[in-house]
C-alpha positions as CSV (number, residue, x, y, z in Angstrom):
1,X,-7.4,-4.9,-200.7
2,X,-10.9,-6.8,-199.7
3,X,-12.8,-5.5,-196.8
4,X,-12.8,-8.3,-194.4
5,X,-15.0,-7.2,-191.5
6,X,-17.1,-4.8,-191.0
7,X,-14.5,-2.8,-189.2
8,X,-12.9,-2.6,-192.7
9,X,-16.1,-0.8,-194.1
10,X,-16.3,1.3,-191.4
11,X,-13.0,2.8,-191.8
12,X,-13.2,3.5,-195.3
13,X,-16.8,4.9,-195.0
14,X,-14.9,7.4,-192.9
15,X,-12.7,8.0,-195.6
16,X,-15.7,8.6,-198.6
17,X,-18.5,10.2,-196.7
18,X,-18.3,13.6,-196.0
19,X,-17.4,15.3,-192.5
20,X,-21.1,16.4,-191.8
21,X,-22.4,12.7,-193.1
22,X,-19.7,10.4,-191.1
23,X,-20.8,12.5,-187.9
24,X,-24.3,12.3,-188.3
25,X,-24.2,8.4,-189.3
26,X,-21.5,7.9,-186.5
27,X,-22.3,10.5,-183.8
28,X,-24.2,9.2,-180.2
29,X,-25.8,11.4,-177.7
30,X,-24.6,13.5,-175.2
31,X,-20.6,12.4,-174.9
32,X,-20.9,9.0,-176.4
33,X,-20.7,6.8,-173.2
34,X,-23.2,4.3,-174.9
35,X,-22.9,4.6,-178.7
36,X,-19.4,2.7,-177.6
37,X,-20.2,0.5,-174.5
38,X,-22.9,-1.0,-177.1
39,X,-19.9,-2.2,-178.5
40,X,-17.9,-2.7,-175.8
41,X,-20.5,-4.9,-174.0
42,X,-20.1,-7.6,-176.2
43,X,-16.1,-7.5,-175.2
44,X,-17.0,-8.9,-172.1
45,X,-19.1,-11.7,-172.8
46,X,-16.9,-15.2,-173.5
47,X,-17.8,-18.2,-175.0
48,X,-17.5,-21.2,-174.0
49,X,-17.2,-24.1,-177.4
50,X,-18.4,-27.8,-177.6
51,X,-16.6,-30.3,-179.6
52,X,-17.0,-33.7,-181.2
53,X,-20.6,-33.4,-182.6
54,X,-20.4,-34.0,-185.9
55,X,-20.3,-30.3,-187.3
56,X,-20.4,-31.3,-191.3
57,X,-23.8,-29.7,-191.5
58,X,-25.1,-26.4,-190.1
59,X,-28.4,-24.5,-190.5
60,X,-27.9,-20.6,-189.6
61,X,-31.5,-20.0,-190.4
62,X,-34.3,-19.0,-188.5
63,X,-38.0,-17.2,-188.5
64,X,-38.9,-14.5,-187.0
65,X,-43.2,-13.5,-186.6
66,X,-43.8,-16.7,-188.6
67,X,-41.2,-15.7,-192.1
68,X,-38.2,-17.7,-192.9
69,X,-34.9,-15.7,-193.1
70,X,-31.6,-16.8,-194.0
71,X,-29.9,-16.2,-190.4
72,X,-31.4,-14.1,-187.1
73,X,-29.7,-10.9,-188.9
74,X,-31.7,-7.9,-190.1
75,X,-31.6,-4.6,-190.9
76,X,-32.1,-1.8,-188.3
77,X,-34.3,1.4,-189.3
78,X,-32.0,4.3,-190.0
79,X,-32.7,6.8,-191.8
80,X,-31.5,9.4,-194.9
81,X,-29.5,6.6,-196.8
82,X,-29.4,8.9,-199.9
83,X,-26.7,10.3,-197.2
84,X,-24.5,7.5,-198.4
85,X,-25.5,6.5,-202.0
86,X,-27.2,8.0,-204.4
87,X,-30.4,5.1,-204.8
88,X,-30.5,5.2,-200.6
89,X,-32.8,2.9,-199.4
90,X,-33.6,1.1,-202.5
91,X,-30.4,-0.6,-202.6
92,X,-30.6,-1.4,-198.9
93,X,-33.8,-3.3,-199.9
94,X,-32.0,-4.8,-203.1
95,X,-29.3,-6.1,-200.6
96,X,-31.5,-7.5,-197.9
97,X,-33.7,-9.4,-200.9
98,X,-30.8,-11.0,-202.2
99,X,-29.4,-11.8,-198.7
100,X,-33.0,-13.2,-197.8
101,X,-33.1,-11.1,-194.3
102,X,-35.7,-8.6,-192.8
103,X,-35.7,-5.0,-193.8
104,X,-36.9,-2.8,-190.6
105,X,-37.7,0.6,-193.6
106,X,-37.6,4.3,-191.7
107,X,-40.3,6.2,-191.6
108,X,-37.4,9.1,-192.3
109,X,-36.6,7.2,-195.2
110,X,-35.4,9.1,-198.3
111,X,-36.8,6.6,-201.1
112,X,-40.5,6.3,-201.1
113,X,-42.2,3.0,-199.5
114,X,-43.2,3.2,-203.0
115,X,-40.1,3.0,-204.5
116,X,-38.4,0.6,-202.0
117,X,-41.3,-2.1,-202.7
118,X,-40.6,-1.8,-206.7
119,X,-37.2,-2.1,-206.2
120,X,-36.9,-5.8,-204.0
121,X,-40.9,-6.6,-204.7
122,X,-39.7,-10.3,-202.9
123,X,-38.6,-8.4,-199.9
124,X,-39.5,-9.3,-195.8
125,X,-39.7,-5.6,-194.6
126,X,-41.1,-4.3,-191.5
127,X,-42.3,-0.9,-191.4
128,X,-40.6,1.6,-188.7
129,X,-42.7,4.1,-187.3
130,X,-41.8,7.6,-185.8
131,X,-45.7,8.8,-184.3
132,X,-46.2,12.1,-185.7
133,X,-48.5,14.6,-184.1
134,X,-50.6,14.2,-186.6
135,X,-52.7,11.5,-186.2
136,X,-54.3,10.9,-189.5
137,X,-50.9,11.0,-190.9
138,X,-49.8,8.4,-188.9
139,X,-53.2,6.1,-190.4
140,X,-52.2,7.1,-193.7
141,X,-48.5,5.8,-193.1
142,X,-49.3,2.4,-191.5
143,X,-52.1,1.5,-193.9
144,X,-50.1,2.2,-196.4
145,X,-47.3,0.5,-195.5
146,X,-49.8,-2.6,-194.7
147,X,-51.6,-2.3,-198.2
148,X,-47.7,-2.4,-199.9
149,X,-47.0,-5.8,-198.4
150,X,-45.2,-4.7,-194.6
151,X,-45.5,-7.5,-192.9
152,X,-44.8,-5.6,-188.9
153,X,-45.3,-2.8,-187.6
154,X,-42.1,-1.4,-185.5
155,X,-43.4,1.7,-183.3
156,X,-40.0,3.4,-182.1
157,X,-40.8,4.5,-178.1
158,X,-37.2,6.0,-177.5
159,X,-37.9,9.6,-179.3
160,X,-40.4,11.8,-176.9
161,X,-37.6,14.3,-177.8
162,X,-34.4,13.8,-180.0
163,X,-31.0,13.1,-178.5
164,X,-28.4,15.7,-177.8
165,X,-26.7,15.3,-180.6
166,X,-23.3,17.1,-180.1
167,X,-21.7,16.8,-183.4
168,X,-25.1,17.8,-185.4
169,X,-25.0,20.9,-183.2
170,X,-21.7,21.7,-184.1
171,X,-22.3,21.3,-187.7
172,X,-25.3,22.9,-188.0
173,X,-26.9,19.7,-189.8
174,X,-29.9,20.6,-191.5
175,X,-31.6,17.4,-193.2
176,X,-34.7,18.8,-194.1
177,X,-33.3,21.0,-196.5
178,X,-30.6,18.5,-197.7
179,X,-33.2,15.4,-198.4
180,X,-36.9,15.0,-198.4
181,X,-38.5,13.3,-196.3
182,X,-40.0,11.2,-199.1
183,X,-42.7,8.9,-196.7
184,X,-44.0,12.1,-194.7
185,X,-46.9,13.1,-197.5
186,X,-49.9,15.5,-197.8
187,X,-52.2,14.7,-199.8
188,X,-52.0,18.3,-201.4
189,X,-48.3,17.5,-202.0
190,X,-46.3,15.6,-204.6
191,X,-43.5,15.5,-203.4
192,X,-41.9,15.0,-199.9
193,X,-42.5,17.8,-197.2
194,X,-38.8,19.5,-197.0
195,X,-40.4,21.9,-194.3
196,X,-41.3,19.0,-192.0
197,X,-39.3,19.2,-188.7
198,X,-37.6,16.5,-187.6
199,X,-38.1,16.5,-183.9
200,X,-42.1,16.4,-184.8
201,X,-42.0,13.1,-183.2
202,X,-46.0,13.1,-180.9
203,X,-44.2,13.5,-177.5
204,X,-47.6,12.5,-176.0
205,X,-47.6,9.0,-176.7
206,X,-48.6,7.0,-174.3
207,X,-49.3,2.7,-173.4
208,X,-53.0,3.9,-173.4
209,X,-52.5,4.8,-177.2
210,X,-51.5,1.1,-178.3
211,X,-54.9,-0.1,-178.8
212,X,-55.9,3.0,-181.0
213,X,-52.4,1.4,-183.1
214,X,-53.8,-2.0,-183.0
215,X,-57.3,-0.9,-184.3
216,X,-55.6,0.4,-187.3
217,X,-53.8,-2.6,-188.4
218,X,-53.7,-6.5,-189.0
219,X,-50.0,-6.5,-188.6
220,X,-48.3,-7.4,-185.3
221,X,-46.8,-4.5,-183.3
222,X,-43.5,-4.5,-182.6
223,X,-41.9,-1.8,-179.6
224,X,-38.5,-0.9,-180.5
225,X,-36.6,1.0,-177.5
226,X,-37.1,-1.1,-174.4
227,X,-34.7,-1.2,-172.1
228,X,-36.1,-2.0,-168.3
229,X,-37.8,-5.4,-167.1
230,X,-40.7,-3.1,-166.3
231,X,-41.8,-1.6,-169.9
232,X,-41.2,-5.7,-170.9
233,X,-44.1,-6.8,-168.8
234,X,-46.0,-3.4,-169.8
235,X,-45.1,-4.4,-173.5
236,X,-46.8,-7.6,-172.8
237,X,-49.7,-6.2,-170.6
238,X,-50.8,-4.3,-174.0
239,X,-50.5,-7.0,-176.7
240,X,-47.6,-6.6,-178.5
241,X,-46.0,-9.0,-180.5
242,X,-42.3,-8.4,-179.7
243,X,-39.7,-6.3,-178.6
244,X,-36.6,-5.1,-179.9
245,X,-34.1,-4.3,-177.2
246,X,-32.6,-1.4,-178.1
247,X,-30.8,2.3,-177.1
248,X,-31.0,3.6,-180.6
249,X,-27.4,3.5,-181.1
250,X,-26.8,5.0,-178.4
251,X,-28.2,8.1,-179.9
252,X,-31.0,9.2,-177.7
253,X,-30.2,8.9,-173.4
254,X,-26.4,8.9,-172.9
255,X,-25.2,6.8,-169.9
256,X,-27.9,3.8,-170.1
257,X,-27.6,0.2,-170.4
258,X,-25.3,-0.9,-173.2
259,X,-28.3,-3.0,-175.6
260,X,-26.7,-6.5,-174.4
261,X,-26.3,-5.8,-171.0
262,X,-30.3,-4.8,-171.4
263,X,-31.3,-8.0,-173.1
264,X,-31.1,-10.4,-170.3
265,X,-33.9,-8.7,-167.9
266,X,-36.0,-8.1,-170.8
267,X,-36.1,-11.9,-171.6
268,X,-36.8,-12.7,-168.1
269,X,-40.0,-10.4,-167.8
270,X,-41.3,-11.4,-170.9
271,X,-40.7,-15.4,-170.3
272,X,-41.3,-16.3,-173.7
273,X,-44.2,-15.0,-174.6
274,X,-43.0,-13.0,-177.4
275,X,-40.3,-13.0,-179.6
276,X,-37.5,-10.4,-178.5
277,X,-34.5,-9.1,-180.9
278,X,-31.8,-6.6,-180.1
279,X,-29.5,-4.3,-181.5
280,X,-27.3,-1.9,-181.1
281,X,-23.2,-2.7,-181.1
282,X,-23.3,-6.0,-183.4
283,X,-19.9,-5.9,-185.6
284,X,-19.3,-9.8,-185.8
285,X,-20.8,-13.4,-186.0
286,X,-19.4,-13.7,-182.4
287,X,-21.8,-10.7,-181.3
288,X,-24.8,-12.5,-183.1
289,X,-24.0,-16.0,-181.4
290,X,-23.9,-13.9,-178.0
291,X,-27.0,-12.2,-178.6
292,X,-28.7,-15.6,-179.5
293,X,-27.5,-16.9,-176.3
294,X,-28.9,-14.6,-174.2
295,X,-32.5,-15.1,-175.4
296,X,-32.6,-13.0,-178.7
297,X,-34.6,-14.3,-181.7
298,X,-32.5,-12.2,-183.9
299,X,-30.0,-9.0,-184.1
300,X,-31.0,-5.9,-186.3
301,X,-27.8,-3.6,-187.7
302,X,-28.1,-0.2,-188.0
303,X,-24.5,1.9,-188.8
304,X,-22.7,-1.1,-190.3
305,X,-25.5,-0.9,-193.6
306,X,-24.7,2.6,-194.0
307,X,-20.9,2.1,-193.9
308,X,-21.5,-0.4,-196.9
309,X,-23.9,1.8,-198.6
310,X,-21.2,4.5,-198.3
311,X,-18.4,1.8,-199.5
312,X,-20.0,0.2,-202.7
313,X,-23.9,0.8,-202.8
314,X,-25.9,-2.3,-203.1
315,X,-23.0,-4.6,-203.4
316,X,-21.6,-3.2,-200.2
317,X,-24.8,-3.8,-198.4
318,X,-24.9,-7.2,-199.8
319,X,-21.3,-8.0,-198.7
320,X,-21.7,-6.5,-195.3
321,X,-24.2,-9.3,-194.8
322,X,-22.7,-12.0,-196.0
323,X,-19.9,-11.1,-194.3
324,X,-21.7,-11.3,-190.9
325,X,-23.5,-14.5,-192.0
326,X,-20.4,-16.0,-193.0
327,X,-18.6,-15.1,-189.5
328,X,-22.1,-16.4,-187.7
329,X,-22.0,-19.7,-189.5
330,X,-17.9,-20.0,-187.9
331,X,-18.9,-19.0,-184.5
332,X,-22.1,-22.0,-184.2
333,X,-19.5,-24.5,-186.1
334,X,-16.4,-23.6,-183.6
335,X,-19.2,-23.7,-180.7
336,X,-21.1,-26.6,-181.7
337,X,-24.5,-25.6,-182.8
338,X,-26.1,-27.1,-185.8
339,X,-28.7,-25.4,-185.7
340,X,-30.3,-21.8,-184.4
341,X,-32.2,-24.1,-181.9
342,X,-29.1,-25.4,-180.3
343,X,-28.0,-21.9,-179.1
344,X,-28.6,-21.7,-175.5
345,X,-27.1,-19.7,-172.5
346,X,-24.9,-22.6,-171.9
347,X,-22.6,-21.2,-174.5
348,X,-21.2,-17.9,-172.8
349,X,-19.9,-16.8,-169.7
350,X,-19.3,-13.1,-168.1
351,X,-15.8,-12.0,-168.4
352,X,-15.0,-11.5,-164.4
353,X,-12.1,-8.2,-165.9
């Protein structure tokens, strides 16, 4: 039978991955409260259609920093996809070329950056960084990245410590031993460090260390993890070039703000000024219209990739996409948007359940 939806994926991902793998791709923090209110959220959000305006052409495309992409649809960082198919995150990167739409790659990738770049050479990627302790190795990692044709740096700001992740706990997931960490180098080393723990995220980071980022690289600087009016106008304060509104899947704090119900006070601190994407919860062309409507230049999808990684490899990643670009370009038509630009705030309303 063909997968439909995403929900369709996701179910038979359940079905293919192993126990350990489905928990770890699947599991939130603490009891869940946010991993499913970031879908949820979207639930109460309505929308409200236009008619009669000549719908026989519509443009779902967009930019975002400057680059054309085929809709405002990427691809979240998330780690380990040789979890769910054996070429991991080169096949992601296959599927996002072919779909023409961004690539955020992990820093816990399990493909080199190496690798990933051979594999979809025509690729928009972004380059997803987890600070390590190590300083130097953090240089090493964004220059690289820059020197293999990255075109954004995305520093995650969510991770001073890692999540309480319940189900990990309980199944004594070890992923260091499982997968390399291929991106996390010595120069004295070949291969990936297996030994490398993976809570050494710096917990020092700071806003003062922004501009020692910035001095590094040419490429704009992206904060993924904001989720308060406040960090917004400190996001601008510092230079960055955008924001992605996120809660990490819901995988770090329990109990905050579901990623769309964040969105709309991070737009109104930032008035413009820079471009600001969100994800967390997406599962339909409905969701990305929402999202759109409520100031976002474009949604990133995190778990969904992995459930068609899990389903049919590339293809699967490919489909997912297509799918959700398919359901997008329904939801402007049946709402009357020709184009990205048309999207406005006039289009939704607050469920009052």
């Amino acid at each position: 039978m063909p997968l439909a939806c995403l929900t369709d994926f996701q179910a038979l991902a359940r079905e293919r991955l192993s126990k350990s793998s489905w928990d770890y791709i699947d599991g939130g923090a603490g009891e869940g409260v946010t991993r499913d209110d970031n879908v949820a959220a979207f639930k109460k959000i309505q929308l409200r259609p236009r008619y009669l305006r000549d719908m026989s052409k519509v443009d779902i495309s967009t930019t975002i920093q400057g680059e054309k992409i085929s809709a405002p649809i990427g691809i979240s960082p998330t780690g380990f996809h040789r979890l769910a198919c054996t070429d991991g995150e080169m096949s992601t990167a296959r599927a996002a070329q072919a779909t023409d739409v961004c690539y955020i790659t992990s820093t816990y990738a399990s493909c080199t950056l190496e690798d990933i770049v051979t594999a979809a050479p025509r690729g928009l990627r972004w380059f997803q960084l987890y600070v390590q302790p190590d300083r130097q190795l953090n240089k090493q990692l964004i220059q690289r990245a820059e020197s293999l044709g990255f075109k954004a740096l995305v520093i995650t700001v969510d991770v001073p410590t890692l999540g309480n992740r319940r189900h990990d706990i309980r199944n004594q997931l070890d992923l260091k031993t499982n997968l390399l960490l291929k991106n996390l180098q010595s120069p004295q080393e070949g291969s990936g460090m297996p030994n490398l723990q993976m809570t050494a995220i710096d917990p020092s980071i700071s806003w003062n260390d922004l501009s020692w980022f910035q001095s590094l690289t040419n490429l704009p600087i992206i904060l993924k993890g904001i989720l308060t009016r406040e960090d917004a106008e400190l996001a601008l304060k510092h230079n960055v070039q955008g924001i992605i509104v996120s809660n990490h899947g819901g995988r770090q704090l329990d109990e905050v703000s579901a990623s769309i119900d964040a969105l709309p006070e991070v737009i109104a601190a930032v008035k413009g000024k820079v471009e600001v994407y969100v994800d967390g919860g997406i599962r339909s062309g409905n969701d990305v219209l929402k999202a759109l409507a409520l100031g976002a230049k474009c949604v990133f999808i995190g778990r969904p990739i992995l459930w068609g990684l899990a389903c049919q490899g590339e293809s699967g990643v490919e489909e997912v996409l297509n799918i959700l670009k398919k359901e997008f370009h329904i939801s402007m038509t049946l709402t009357g948007c020709r184009s990205v630009a048309e999207i406005n705030r006039d289009l939704i309303q607050f469920s009052r359940l």
